[in-house]
Each structure stands twice: as C-alpha cells, then as structure tokens.
C-alpha positions in Angstrom: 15.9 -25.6 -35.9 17.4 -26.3 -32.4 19.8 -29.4 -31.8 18.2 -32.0 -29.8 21.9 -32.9 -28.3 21.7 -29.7 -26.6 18.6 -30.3 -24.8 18.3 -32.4 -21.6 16.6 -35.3 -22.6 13.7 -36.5 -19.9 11.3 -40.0 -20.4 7.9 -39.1 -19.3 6.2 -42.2 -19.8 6.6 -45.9 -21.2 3.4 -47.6 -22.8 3.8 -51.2 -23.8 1.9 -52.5 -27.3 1.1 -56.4 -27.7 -2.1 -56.4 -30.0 -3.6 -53.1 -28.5 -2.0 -50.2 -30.3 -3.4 -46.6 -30.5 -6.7 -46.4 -32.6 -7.2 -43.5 -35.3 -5.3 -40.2 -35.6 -3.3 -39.5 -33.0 -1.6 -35.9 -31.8 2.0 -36.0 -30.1 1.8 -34.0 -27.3 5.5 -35.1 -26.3 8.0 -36.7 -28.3 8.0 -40.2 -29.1 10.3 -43.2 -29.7 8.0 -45.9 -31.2 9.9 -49.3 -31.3 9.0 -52.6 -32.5 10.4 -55.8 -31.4 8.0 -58.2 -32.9 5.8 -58.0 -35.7 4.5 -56.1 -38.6 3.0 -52.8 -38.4 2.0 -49.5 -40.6 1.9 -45.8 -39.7 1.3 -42.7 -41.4 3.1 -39.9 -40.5 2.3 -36.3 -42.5 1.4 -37.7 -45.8 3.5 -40.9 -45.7 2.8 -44.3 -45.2 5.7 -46.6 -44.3 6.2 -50.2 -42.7 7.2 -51.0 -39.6 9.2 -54.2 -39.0 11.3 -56.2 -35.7 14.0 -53.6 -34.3 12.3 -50.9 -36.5 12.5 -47.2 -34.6 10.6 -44.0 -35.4 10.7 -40.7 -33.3 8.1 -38.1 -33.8 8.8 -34.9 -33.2 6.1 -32.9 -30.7 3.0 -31.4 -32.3 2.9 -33.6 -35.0 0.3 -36.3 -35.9 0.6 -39.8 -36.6 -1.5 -43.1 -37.3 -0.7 -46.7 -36.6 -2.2 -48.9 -39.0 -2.6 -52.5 -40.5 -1.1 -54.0 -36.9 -1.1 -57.8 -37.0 -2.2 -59.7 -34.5 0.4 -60.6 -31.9 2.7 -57.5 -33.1 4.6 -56.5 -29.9 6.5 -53.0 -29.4 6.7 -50.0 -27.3 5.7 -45.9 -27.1 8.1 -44.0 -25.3 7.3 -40.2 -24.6 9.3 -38.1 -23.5 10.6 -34.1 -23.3 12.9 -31.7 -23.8 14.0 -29.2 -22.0 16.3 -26.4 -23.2 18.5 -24.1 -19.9 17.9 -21.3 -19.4 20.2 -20.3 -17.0 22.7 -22.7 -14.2 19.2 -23.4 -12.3 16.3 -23.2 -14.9 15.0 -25.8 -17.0 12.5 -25.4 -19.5 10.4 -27.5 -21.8 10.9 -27.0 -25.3 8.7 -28.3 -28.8 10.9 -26.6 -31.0 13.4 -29.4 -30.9 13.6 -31.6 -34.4 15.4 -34.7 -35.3 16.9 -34.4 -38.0 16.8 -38.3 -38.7 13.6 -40.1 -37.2 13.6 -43.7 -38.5 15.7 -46.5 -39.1 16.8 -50.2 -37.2 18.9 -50.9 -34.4 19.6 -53.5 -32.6 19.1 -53.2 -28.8 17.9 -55.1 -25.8 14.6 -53.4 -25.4 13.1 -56.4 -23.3 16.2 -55.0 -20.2 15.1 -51.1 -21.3 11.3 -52.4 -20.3 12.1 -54.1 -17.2 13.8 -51.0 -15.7 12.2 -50.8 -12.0 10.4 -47.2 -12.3 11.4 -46.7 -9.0 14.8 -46.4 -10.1 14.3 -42.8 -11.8 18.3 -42.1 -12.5 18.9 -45.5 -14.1 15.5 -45.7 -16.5 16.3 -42.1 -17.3 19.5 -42.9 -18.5 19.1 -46.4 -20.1 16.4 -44.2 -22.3 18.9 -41.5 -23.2 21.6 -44.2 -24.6 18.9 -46.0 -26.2 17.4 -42.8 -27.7 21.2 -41.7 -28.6 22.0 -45.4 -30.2 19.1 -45.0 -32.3 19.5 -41.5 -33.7 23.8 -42.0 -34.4 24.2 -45.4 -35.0 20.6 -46.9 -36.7 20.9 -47.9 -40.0 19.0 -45.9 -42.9 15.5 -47.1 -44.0 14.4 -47.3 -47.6 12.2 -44.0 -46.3 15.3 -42.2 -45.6 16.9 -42.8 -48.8 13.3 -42.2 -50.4 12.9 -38.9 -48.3 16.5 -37.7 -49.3 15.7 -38.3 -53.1 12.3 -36.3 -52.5 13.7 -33.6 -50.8 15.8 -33.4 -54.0 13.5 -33.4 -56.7 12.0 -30.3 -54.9 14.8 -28.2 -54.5 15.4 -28.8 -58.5 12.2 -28.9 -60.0 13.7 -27.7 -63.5 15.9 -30.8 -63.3 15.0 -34.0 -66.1 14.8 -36.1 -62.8 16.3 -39.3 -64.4 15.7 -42.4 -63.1 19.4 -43.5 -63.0 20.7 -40.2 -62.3 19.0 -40.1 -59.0 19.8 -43.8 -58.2 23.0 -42.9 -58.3 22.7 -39.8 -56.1 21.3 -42.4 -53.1 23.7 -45.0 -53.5 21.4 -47.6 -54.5 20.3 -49.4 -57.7 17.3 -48.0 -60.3 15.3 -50.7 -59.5 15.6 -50.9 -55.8 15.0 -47.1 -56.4 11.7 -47.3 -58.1 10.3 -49.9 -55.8 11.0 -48.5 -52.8 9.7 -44.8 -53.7 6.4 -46.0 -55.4 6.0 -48.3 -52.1 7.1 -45.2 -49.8 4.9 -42.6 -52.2 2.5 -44.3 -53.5 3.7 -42.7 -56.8 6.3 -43.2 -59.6 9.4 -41.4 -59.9 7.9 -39.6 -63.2 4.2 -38.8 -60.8 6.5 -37.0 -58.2 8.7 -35.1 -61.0 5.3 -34.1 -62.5 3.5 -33.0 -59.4 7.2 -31.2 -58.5 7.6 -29.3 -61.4 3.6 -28.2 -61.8 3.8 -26.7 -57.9 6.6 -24.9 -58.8 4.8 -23.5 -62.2 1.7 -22.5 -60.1 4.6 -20.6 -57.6 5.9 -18.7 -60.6 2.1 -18.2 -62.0 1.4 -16.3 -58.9 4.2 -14.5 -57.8 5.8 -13.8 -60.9 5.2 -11.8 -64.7 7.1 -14.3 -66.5 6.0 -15.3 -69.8 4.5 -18.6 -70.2 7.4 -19.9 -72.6 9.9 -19.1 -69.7 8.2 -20.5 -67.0 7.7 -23.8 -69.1 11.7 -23.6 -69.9 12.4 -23.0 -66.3 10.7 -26.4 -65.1 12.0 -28.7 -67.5 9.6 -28.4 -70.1 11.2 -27.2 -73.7 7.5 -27.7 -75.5 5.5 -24.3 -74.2 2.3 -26.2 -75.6 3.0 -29.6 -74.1 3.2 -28.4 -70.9 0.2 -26.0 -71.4 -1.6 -29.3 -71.8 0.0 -31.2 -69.0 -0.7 -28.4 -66.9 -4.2 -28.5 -67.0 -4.5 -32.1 -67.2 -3.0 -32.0 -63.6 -5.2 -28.7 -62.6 -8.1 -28.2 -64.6 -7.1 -24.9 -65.5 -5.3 -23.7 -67.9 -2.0 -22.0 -67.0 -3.2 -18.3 -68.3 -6.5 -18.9 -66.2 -4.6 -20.2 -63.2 -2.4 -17.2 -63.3 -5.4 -14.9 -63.9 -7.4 -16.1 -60.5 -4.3 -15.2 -58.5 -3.7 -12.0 -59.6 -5.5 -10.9 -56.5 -3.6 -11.4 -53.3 -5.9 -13.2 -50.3 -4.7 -13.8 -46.8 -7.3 -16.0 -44.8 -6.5 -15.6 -41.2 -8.1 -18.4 -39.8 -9.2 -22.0 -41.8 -12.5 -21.5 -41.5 -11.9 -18.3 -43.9 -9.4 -20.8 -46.1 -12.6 -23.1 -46.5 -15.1 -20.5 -47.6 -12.4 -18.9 -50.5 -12.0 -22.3 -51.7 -15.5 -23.1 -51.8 -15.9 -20.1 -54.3 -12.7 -21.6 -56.2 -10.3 -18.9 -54.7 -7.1 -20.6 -53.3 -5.5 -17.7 -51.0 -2.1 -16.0 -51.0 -1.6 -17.1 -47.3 -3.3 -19.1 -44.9 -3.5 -21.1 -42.2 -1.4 -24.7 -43.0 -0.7 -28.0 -41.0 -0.7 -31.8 -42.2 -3.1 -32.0 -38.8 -5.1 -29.3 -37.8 -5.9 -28.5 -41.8 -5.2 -32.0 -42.9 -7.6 -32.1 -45.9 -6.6 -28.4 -47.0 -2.8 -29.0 -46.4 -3.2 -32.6 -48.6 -4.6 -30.6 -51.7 -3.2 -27.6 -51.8 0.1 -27.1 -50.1 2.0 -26.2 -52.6 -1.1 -23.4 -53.8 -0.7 -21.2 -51.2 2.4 -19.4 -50.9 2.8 -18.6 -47.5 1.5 -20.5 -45.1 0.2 -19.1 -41.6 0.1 -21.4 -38.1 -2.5 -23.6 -37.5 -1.0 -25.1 -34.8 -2.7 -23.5 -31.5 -3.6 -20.0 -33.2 -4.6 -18.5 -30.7 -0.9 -18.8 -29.5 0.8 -18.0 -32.5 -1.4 -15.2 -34.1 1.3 -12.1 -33.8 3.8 -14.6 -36.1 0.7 -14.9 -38.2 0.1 -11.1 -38.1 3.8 -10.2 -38.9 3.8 -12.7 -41.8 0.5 -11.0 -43.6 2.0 -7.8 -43.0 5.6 -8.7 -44.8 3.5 -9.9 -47.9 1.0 -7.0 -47.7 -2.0 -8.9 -49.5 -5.2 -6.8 -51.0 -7.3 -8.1 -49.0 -7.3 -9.8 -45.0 -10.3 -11.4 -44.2 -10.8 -12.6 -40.4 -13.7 -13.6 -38.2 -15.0 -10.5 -35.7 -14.7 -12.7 -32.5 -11.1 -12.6 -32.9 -10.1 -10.3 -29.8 -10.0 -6.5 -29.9 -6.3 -6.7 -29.5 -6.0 -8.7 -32.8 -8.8 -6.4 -34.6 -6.7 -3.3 -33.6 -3.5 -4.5 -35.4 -5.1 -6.3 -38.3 -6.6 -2.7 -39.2 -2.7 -1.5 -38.8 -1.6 -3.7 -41.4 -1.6 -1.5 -44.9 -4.7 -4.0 -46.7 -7.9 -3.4 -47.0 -9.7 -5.8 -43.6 -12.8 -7.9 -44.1 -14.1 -8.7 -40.9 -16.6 -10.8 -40.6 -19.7 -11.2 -37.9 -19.2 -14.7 -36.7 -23.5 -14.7 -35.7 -24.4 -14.9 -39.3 -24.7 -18.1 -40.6 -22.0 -19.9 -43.1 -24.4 -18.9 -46.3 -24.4 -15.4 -45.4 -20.4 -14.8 -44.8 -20.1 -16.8 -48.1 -21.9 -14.4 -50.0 -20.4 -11.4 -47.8 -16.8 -12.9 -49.2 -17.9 -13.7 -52.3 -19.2 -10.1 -53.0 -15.8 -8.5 -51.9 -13.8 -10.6 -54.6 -16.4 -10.9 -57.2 -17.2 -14.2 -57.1 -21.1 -13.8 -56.9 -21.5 -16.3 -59.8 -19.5 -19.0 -57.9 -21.4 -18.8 -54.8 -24.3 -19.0 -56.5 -23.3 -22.3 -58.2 -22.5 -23.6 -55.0 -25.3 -22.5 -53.0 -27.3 -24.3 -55.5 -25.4 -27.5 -55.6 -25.6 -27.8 -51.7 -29.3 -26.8 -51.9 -29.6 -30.3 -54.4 -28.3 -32.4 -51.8 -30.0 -31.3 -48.9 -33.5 -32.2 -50.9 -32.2 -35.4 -51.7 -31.3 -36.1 -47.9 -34.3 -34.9 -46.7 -36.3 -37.1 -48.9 -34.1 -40.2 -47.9 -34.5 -38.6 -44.2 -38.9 -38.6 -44.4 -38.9 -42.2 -46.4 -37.1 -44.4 -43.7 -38.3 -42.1 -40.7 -34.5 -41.6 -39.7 -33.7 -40.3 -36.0 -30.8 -38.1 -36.1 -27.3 -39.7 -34.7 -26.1 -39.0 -31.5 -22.5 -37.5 -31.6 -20.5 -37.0 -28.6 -17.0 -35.4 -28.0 -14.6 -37.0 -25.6 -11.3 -34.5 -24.5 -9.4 -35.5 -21.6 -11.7 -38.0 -18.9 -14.9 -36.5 -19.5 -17.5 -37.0 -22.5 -19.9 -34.3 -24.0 -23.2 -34.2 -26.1 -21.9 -32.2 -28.9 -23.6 -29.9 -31.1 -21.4 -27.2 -32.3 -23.1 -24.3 -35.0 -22.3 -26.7 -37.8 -23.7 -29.3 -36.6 -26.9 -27.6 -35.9 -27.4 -26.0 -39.3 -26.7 -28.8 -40.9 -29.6 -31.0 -39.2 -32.1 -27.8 -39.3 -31.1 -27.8 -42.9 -32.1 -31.8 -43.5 -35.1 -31.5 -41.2 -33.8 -33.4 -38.4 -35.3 -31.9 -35.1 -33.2 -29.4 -32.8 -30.4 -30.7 -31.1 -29.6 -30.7 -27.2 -27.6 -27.9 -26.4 -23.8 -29.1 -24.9 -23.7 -30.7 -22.0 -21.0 -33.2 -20.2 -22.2 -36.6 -19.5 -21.0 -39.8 -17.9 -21.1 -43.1 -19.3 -23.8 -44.5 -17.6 -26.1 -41.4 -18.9 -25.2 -42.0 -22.4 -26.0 -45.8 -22.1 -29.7 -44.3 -21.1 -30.5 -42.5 -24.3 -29.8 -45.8 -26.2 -28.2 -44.4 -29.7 -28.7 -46.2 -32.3 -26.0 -44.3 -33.8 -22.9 -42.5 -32.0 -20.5 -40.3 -33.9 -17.6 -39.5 -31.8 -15.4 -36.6 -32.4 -12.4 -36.8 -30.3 -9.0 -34.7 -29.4 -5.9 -37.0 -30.3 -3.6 -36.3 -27.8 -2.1 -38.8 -25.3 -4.8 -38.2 -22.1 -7.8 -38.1 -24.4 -6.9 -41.8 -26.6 -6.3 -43.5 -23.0 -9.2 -42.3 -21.8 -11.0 -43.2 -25.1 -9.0 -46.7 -25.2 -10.5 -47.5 -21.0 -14.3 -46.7 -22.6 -14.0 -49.1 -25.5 -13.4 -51.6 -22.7 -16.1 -50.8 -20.9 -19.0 -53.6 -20.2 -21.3 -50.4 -20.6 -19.6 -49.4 -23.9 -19.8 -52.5 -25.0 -23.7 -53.1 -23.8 -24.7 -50.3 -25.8 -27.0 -51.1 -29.4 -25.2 -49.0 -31.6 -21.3 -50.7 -30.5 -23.1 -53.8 -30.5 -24.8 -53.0 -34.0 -21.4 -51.8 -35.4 -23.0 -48.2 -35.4 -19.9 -46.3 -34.4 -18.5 -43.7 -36.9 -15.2 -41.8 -36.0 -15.6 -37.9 -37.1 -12.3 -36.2 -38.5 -11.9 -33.3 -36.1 -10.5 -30.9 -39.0 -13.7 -30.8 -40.7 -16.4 -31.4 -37.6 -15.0 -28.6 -35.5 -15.2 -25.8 -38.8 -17.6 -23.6 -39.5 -17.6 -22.9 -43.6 -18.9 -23.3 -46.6 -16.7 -26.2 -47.7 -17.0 -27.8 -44.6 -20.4 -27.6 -44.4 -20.8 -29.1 -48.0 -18.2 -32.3 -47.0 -21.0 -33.0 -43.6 -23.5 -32.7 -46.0 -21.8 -35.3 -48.3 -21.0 -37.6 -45.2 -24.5 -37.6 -43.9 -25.9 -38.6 -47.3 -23.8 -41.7 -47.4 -24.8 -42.8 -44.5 -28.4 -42.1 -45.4 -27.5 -44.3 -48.2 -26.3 -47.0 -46.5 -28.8 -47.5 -44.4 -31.3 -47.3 -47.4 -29.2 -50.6 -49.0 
C-alpha cells in the first residue's frame, strides 16, 4: 500500500450538496473528500453503514463504491474529487489509484464556507487551501465511533480463536462496554457475540477447505472446546454440516470470470478462487467472502487478467473454467497453467453451459433441481403475464451523456422465456425519442461513475423526463448493474425473481 504523503495531491473538481446529493450506488472514479457542514446524512461504504453529522469528513479511496442515504432535507455539505499522482522521474507526473488512506473518517473543524469561495480562477491558491484541508483532516481529525468500531473488527478477525469478551475488547479501544456495544451494533448492525460467531465460522470453513485437520482440532482452534456444540452451531450458521461442508470442497475450482462464479454457485459449488469486489460482485462478495479462498480481480478484468492468471497458477486448482471469448492470448496461457481448462462457448445459452459445468464436477442432480425450480417460476409468470395482458418494460442504459435501448443476452432470454415479444436490438437514443415510445415502465441500468450520475442527475430535471407516464406514474425501477449486466444461471434465476414481483405488484 503506497503513502498518500508521497504523492502530489491535485483537486479536480468541487460539487456543492444542499438537498440534492448523489442518487443510488455510486463508483469513485477519483478520490473523494465528502464533508458535511450542516445536517444529517447516511452512507454506505463496502458493507457499512455509518452517520454522517456537522464537520463530519469521509475520504474514499478510488475504485471504490459508495451510497449516500437517508439525507434530510436542508442537509448542506460538499464532494471534493480529486487525484494523485505518484513521480516518476524530476519531469513526469503520473496518476496513481493505488494510493490508500489509511484513516478515512472522522470530525474537524474547519472553515469550509472560505475553502468554497476560493475564486477557481485562482488555481495555486484552491489547490493548496484543498491540500491543508485534506492534510488537517487526515492528521489532526478526531476518531469516529466507526474507527474505533473498525479497529475492534479488524481485531476479532486476526484472532478468531480468541473468547472475544465484551470487556476485554472495550478495554483494548479505550472506551467503555457499553459505549462499545452500542456503537458496534449501530456501526454493524450486529452484536459483538454475531460478529465473534460469523468470525470464528469463516475461519472454520478456511481450515475445512484448505486443511486435513480433524474436526475436534479445528473446533479447539476457534474457540470452541465442545466438538459437538460447534458441529451444531456450525450448521445452524451454514446449513451444512461441517463434514459435508468440508466434503464439497475437496475439489479445487477457479472461476475466471463472475459469470462462471454465478453458474458454480447455482449448482451449490462455492469455488476455490474467483473473481471478488464489494462493487462489481456486490451480491457474491456480501455472501460469501470469506468462502472463497482466493479471490481474483473484478475490478476492470480485462486490465488485470495476467494478476488473475498468475494467482490461479500459484494455487494450481483441478479445474479452470473460463468463457471462449476470452482472447486467444488469454486461452493460450490458461492452457499453460498445469489444470485441467474448461472453456466454455459463450453462443450457447446460460442452460446449456450450466449443464456443460455441471457434468464436469458431477453435479448433474443439482442442475437438474435448479433447472426445474426456474422452469416453476417462469409458468407462473407467464400465466400472471397472459391474465393482465402485460407489455414488457422498457429498459434503457445511460453511460456517460448518451442513453441506450438495452437488451443484453440476459435480458432477451429471459422475456423469450416469459413470453414477452422480441426485444429491439441496442440502439442509442435521445431523450426526446424515448419520450415517443411512451413507457409505461422504464428500468434503467446505469454506470456509477462521476460523468454518468451528472448526466443522469440533468435528465431527472428534465421537463421531458418529467412529462413522461411512467415518471409521472412512479414507474421507474433502478436495475443493480452486478446482476443486469451477467449472463448465468444465478443471475438469470434473481431477474426471474424480480420480474415476478413486479408482476405481482401490479396484480394487487
């Protein structure tokens, strides 16, 4: 991890909030300083939720994702972004992601009104009111209850076989039992003896898979003295026993891309490596991080696939399973790496590269299960589809300035499969031309970073947004990009899901 006080520090761009803060998921495509200076606000940031209150900072490092939620009216603040830039030599400067702050939240006390009404004519003084503000916050903010929280977490899982005492770790933050408790179920959303739990099991499941250890060791090694107690806790907080849990893994998985990752877990196969990120695989980083042992970049892939290639290789799974329109460069040193290599033909449908998977790791019986299951809702939306005469939604993507009629391969099995009629083929549109086909429902999928959500923010505001039935009808459903834009068995099952609620609630 490279210092940030080595790097020149450089403010792109100031964005002032009063009332009309950033809507939905958003992507950092620079570092950010978000301030707050009057008001009460939320965010989520990876898979925390914390408050944010007057004089309140939080920097968020590039490439990650964040969500500002719960803003009350009137709540008045400001999004710096900015970059980076590590020297190369006496006369090259260049920019830099890999950057992180060590310590990203806290409150200070500045004059951020003065920092705001910097002429941004005057480039050398902005640029260096911003650093000293930027520096004031990092060295002289004072800690939040999520940094003590955050240092008590961090903790618990670098000691899972710990007791994890209430007191005992109160006393490691400096701070009292009950302010403790409080603050980590607020900060969490669970108790201390939840997070101990959910510590110690992700650590069992590690030494299931990766080691020969017998049971009553393992159990010894996390804290538990009672083999059979923690047999039973086990799969209370799995659903599979420990010997059964350890049995599915024996076989060693690498998925090299998610849409692999959601067709092995739709036949209850959680892989030995695959790709990760609290964003681009936000459902499948949520549930099973700690499941999968190594995890490979899902940040911009196609960027970081050697990394990805050179990790699979130093774990040398059984088996590598890939999509064929990876390139030929990638296909020649994926059939270097000493494991067998599924490839798989990405012009076959989802149902048929499930079945291909599923008969390379003997899991026939699970897609079969699943096939059927899916099979059972489709009927059932079909049927909801023919008795109310339903007209499939319009979904659009918006990325950058420009707006698309989207219908990706998912998409389009997915209403061949509930009878809907064949979608329009891609196609950019203007606003004007969407207001013309009149949808009575829009789905939007679009990108989160900084061009696309202005761009997105200027069209809500739009009289011809605005004019249109479906805004007006409160018919306007925001697609999660991580599941819309994959092509898998899982992911095709969740759509399914999605479409039958809505079916539903039109029905009531």
């Amino acid at each position: 991890m490279l210092d940030w006080k080595m790097a020149t520090v450089r403010l792109k761009e100031v964005k002032t909030c009063a009332g009309t803060w950033p809507k939905g998921p958003s992507y950092a495509d620079h570092y950010m300083l978000i301030v707050i200076y009057s008001g009460n606000a939320k965010m989520t940031y990876g898979l925390n939720e914390r408050e944010l209150t007057p004089d309140h900072f939080f920097v968020i490092n590039a490439g990650e994702s964040y969500e500002i939620t719960s803003v009350e009216a009137g709540v008045e603040g400001a999004l710096f972004y900015f970059q980076l830039y590590e020297e190369i030599d006496s006369s090259t400067l260049v920019a830099n992601v890999e950057y992180q702050f060590k310590k990203t939240s806290g409150k200070v006390e500045l004059d951020w009104s003065h920092i705001l009404t910097i002429d941004d004519t005057d480039i050398f003084e902005q640029q260096l009111i911003f650093q000293r503000a930027l520096y004031t916050c990092i060295n002289q903010g004072s800690l939040t209850s999520l940094d003590k929280v955050k240092q008590i977490k961090t903790w618990m899982e670098e000691h899972p076989c710990n007791r994890h005492r209430l007191g005992e770790l109160a006393k490691l933050s400096k701070v009292t039992s009950t302010y403790l408790s409080t603050e980590f179920k607020k900060e969490t959303g669970k108790s201390i003896n939840q997070f101990s739990t959910k510590v110690k099991i992700a650590e069992a499941k590690k030494l299931l898979r990766t080691t020969p250890l017998p049971l009553k060791e393992i159990s010894a090694h996390v804290g538990y003295d009672d083999e059979f107690y923690f047999s039973r806790k086990f799969k209370k907080e799995t659903g599979k026993a420990p010997s059964f849990y350890r049995e599915i893994h024996r076989l060693k998985v690498a998925a090299y891309d998610k849409d692999v990752l959601g067709d092995l877990l739709a036949l209850h196969c959680v892989p030995y490596a695959a790709p990760m990120h609290p964003k681009w695989t936000k459902a499948y980083f949520e549930q099973y991080q700690h499941d999968v042992p190594v995890h490979l970049s899902a940040y911009r892939a196609d960027l970081d696939w050697r990394a990805n290639l050179k990790q699979i290789q130093y774990v040398q799974p059984n088996l590598v399973i890939a999509k064929k329109q990876v390139s030929e460069e990638q296909q020649h040193l994926l059939k270097q790496i000493d494991s067998e290599v599924l490839l798989l033909d990405s012009s076959k449908t989802w149902r048929h590269q499930l079945l291909t998977i599923a008969n390379e790791i003997r899991g026939e019986q699970e897609a079969t299960h699943f096939l059927k299951q899916y099979d059972d809702v489709v009927e059932e939306c079909r049927e909801l589809i023919a008795d109310k005469k339903v007209q499939p939604p319009t979904i659009i993507c918006i990325k950058g300035q420009s707006i698309f009629l989207y219908a990706n391969k998912g998409i389009q099995d997915l209403f061949e499969d509930v009878g809907f009629q064949k979608t329009m083929p891609n196609a950019e549109i203007n606003l004007t031309q969407l207001a013309e086909k009149e949808p009575s429902q829009l789905w939007v999928l679009h990108l989160h970073d900084h061009q696309t959500e202005s761009f997105y923010e200027e069209l809500r505001a739009d009289e011809i947004w605005l004019g249109m039935s479906a805004i007006r009808n409160n018919q306007v459903i925001s697609l999660p990009s991580d599941l819309w834009f994959e092509y898998s068995a899982t992911a095709q099952y969740k759509k399914l899901l999605f479409l039958k609620k809505q079916l539903l609630s039109m029905v009531e």
